[in-house]
C-alpha positions in Angstrom: 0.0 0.0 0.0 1.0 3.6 0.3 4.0 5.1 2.6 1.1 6.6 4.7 -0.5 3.3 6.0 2.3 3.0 8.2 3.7 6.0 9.5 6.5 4.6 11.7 7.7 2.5 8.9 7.6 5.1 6.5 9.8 7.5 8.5 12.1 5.3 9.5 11.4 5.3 13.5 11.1 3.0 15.7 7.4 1.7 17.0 6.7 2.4 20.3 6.0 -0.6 21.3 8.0 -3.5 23.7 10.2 -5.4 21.7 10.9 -9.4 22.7 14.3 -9.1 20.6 16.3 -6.0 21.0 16.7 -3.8 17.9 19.9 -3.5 16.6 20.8 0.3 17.1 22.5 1.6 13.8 25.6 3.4 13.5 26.5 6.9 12.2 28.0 5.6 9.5 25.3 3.1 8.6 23.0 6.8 8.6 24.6 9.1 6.6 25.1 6.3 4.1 21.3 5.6 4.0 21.0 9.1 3.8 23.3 9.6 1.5 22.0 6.5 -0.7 18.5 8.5 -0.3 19.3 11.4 -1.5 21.4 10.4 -4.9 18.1 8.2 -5.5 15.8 11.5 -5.1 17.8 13.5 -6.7 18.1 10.9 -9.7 14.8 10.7 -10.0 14.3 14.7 -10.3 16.8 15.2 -12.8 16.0 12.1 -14.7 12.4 12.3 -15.3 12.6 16.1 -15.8 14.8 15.3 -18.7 11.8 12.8 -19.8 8.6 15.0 -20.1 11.3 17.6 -21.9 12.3 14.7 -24.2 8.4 13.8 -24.9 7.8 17.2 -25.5 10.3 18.1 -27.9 8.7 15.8 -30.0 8.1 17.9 -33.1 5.2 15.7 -34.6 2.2 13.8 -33.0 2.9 12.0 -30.1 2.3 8.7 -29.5 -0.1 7.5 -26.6 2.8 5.4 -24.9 5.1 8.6 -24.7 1.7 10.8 -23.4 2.0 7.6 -20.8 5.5 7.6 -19.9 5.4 11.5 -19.3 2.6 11.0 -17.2 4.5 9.0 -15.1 7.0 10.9 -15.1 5.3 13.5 -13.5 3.8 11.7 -11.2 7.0 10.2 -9.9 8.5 13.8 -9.2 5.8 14.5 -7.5 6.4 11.3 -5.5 10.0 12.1 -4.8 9.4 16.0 -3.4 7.2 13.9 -0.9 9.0 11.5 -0.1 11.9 13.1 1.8 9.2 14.3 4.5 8.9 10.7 5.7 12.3 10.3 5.8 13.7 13.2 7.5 15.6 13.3 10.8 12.8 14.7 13.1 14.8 17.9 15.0 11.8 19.8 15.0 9.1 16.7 15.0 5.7 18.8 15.3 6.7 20.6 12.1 8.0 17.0 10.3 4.7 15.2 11.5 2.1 18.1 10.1 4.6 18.3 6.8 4.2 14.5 6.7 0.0 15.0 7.2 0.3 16.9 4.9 2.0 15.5 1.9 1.3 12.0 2.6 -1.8 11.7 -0.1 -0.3 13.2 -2.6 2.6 10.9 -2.3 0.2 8.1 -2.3 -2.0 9.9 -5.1 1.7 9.8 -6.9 2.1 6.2 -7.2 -1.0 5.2 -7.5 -0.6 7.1 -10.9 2.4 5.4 -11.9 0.8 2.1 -11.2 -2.0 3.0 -13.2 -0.2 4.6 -16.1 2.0 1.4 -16.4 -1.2 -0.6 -16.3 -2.5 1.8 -19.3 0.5 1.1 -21.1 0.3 -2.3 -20.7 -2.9 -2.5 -22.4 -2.4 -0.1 -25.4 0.6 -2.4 -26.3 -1.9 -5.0 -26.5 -4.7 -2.9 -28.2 -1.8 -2.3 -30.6 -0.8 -5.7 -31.5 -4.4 -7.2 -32.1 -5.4 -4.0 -34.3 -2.7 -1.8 -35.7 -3.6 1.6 -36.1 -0.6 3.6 -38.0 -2.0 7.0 -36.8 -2.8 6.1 -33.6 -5.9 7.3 -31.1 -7.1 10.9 -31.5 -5.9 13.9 -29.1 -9.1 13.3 -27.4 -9.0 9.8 -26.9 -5.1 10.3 -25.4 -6.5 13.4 -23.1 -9.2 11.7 -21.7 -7.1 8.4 -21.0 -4.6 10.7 -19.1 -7.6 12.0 -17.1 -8.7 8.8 -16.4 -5.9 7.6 -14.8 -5.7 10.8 -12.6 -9.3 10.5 -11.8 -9.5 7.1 -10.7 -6.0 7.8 -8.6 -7.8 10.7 -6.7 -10.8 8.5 -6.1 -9.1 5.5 -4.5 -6.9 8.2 -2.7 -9.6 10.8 -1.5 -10.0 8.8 1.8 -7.2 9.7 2.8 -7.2 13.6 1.7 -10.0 13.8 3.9 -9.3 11.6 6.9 -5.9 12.1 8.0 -5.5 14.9 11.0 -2.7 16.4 13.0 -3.6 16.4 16.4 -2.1 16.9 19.6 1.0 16.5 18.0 0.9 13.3 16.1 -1.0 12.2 12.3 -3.9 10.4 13.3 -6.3 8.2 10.9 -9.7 8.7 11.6 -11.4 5.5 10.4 -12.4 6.7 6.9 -8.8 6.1 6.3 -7.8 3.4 8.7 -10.6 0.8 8.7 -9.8 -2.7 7.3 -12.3 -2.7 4.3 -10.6 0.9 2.8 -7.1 -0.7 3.8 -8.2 -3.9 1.7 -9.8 -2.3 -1.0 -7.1 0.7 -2.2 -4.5 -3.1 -1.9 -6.3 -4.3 -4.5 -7.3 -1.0 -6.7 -3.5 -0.4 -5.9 -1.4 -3.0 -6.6 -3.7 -6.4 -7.7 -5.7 -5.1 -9.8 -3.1 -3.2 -11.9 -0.9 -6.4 -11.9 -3.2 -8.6 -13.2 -4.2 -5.9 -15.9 -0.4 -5.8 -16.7 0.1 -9.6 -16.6 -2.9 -10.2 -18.6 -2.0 -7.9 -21.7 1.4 -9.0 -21.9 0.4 -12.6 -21.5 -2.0 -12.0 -24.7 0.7 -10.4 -26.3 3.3 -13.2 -26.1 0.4 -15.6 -27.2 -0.3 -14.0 -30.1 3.4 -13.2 -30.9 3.4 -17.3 -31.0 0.9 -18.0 -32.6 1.8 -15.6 -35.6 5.3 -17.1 -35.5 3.5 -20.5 -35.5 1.7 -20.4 -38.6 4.5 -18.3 -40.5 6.2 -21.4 -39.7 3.8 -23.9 -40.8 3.2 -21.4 -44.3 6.8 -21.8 -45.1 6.9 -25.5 -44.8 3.9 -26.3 -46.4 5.5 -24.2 -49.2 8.9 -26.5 -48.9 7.2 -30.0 -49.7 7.6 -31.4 -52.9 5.1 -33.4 -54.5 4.9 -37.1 -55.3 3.5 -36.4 -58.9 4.9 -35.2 -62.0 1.8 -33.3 -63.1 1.4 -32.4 -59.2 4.7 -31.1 -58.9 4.4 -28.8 -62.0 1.4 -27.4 -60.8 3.3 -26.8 -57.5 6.2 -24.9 -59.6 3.8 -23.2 -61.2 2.0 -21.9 -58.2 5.5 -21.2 -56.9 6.4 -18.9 -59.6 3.0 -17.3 -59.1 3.6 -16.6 -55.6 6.9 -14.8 -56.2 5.5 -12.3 -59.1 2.6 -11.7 -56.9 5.7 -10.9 -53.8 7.9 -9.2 -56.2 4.3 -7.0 -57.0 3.7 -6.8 -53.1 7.1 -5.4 -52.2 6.9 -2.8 -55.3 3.9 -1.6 -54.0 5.2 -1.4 -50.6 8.0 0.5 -51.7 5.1 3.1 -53.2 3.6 3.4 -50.4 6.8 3.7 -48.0 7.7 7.0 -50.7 4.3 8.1 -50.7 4.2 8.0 -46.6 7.8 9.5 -46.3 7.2 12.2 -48.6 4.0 12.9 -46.8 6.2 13.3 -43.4 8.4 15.8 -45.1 5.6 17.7 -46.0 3.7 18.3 -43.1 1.5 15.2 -42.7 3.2 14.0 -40.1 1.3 10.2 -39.1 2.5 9.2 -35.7 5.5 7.2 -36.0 5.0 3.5 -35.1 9.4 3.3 -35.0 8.6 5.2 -31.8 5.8 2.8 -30.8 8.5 -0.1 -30.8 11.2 1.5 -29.9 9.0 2.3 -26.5 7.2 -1.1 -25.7 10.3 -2.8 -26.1 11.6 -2.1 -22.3 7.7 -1.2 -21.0 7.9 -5.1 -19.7 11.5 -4.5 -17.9 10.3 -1.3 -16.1 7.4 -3.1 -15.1 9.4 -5.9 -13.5 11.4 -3.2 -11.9 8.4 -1.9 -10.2 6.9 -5.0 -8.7 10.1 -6.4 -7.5 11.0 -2.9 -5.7 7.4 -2.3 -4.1 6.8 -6.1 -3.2 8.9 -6.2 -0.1 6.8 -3.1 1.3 3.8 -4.5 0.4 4.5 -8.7 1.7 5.8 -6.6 5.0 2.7 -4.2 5.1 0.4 -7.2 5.2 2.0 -9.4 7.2 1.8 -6.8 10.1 -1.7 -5.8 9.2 -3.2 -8.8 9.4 -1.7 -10.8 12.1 -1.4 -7.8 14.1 2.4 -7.3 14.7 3.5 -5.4 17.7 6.6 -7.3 18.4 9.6 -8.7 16.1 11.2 -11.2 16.6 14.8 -10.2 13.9 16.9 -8.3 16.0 17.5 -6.1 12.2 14.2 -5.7 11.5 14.0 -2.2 11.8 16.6 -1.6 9.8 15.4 -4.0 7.1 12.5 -2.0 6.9 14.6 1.5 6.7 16.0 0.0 3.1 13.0 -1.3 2.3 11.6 2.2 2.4 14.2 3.5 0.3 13.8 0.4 -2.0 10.4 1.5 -3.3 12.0 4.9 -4.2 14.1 3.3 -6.4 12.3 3.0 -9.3 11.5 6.8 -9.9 15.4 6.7 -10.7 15.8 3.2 -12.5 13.1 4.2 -15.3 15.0 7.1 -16.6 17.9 4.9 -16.7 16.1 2.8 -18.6 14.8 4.9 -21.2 18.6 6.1 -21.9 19.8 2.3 -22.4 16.8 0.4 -24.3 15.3 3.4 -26.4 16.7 5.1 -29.1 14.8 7.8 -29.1 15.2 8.5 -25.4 19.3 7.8 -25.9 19.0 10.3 -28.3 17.3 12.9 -26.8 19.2 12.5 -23.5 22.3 13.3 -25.0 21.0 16.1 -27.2 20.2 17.5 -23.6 23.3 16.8 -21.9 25.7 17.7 -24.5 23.8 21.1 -25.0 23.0 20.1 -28.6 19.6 21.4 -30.3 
């Protein structure tokens, strides 16, 4: 779930609660490396998914909807990583941390519940665009209203918690609107379940339809491979052979045309979204997805476990500071999905360096 179910964890102190196994204490050093490790990951994310909505919107033509996507998220995870030093910091003044953290706890949660759901969106066009090709791609408004979709059903699984968090008498209390077992429940599965299995399930139908394209390619070229046991058969069969590679030779001529026709239309102003950009995109949308269920798992198998048996106690001497890098785990892949863009797309490598070498 979101940083803000767990307040304790999320800030990195201790429960106050009576612990059976003492806690190991941790060092200075082991702190200012966290914090260290914490802030290159914040400020990674910042620089690297500014440099992402400027790369989407230099775009000089129409956009596809995966890059509208992937700036989305972008955003969102920004917005994620201003918030997320709040539950982190080193409480001097802890009246003014706790009502920061109040604060700016559901919009962090609002955050990534928009990078879950933009991935999920993503996800699903790549399958839309493998069982129906469009070369143009959806309209503006069918790409505006998918982005306000995502935000809109973000804010509604996250309103709860805009209205039923409080700071009083010096602590951020959860007044049951926000707290109670069948919200907690519910925003796990709007969250994180039900975006998985939307994820899973699109890119299962993809790779099942990859196969069974490359399955009867397969079959077409060896039923075109076996000879017949007849003289008369097998002249008909060189016949039809011959047929088959005028009527390719005529294909490929005409699909030569049309690549002129289409590229000459680009340099004049038509400018047809670009399905080289649609590839170049979905190829590494399945790697960032992995990256963002293995970083935010850990949180969420530990989130569980202590909401539903009820944990006051642990029984691993390091378990608090397990759940310190655990914290800074799921702020990882703010920073690791720039990263990727830079190595698996061209376009992004591209533009990356156009912006760090100054280059127009």
């Amino acid at each position: 779930m979101s940083v803000s179910n767990n307040s304790t964890f999320a800030n990195g102190t201790d429960p106050p609660v009576q612990q059976y196994v003492e806690q190991f204490k941790e060092t200075t050093g082991l702190r200012v490396f966290r914090f260290a490790l914490f802030s290159l990951i914040i400020l990674a994310t910042l620089i690297g998914n500014s440099m992402v909505c400027y790369a989407v919107w230099s775009i000089p033509h129409r956009k596809p909807l995966s890059y509208y996507l992937v700036a989305n998220m972008a955003i969102a995870e920004i917005l994620n990583s201003v918030c997320l030093p709040v539950m982190l910091v080193n409480r001097e003044n802890r009246e003014l941390a706790v009502r920061a953290k109040c604060i700016l706890n559901p919009p962090q949660v609002l955050a990534v519940l928009v990078v879950t759901y933009s991935l999920a969106a993503i996800a699903f066009y790549r399958y839309l665009v493998m069982i129906e090709p469009n070369p143009r791609g959806p309209s503006m408004k069918v790409k505006l209203l998918t982005i306000l979709g995502v935000w809109l059903v973000s804010i509604a699984i996250s309103f709860p918690l805009f209205i039923g968090l409080r700071f009083q008498d010096g602590e951020c209390k959860e007044l049951p609107v926000a707290s109670n077992d069948i919200y907690v429940l519910t925003k796990f599965i709007l969250n994180y379940a039900l975006p998985y299995v939307i994820m899973l399930a699109s890119y299962g139908a993809v790779a099942w339809n990859l196969r069974k394209r490359i399955a009867e390619k397969t079959i077409e070229a060896r039923n075109s491979m076996v000879p017949s046991s007849c003289v008369v058969e097998a002249e008909d069969q060189i016949e039809l052979q011959a047929a088959q590679v005028d009527e390719v030779r005529r294909f490929r001529e005409t699909e030569q045309r049309k690549s002129v026709v289409i590229e000459t239309g680009i340099r004049r102003g038509s400018k047809p979204e670009s399905s080289d950009l649609e590839k170049d995109l979905l190829k590494m949308i399945f790697v960032i997805i992995i990256i963002f269920v293995v970083c935010y798992f850990p949180y969420q198998a530990h989130f569980l476990w202590v909401r539903i048996y009820n944990i006051k106690t642990y029984q691993f001497r390091y378990h608090l500071l397990m759940t310190k890098y655990i914290f800074i785990l799921i702020c990882l892949p703010g920073a690791l999905h720039p990263l990727c863009y830079g190595t698996m797309s061209k376009f992004y490598a591209k533009a990356f360096s156009k912006i760090i070498l100054c280059r127009k």
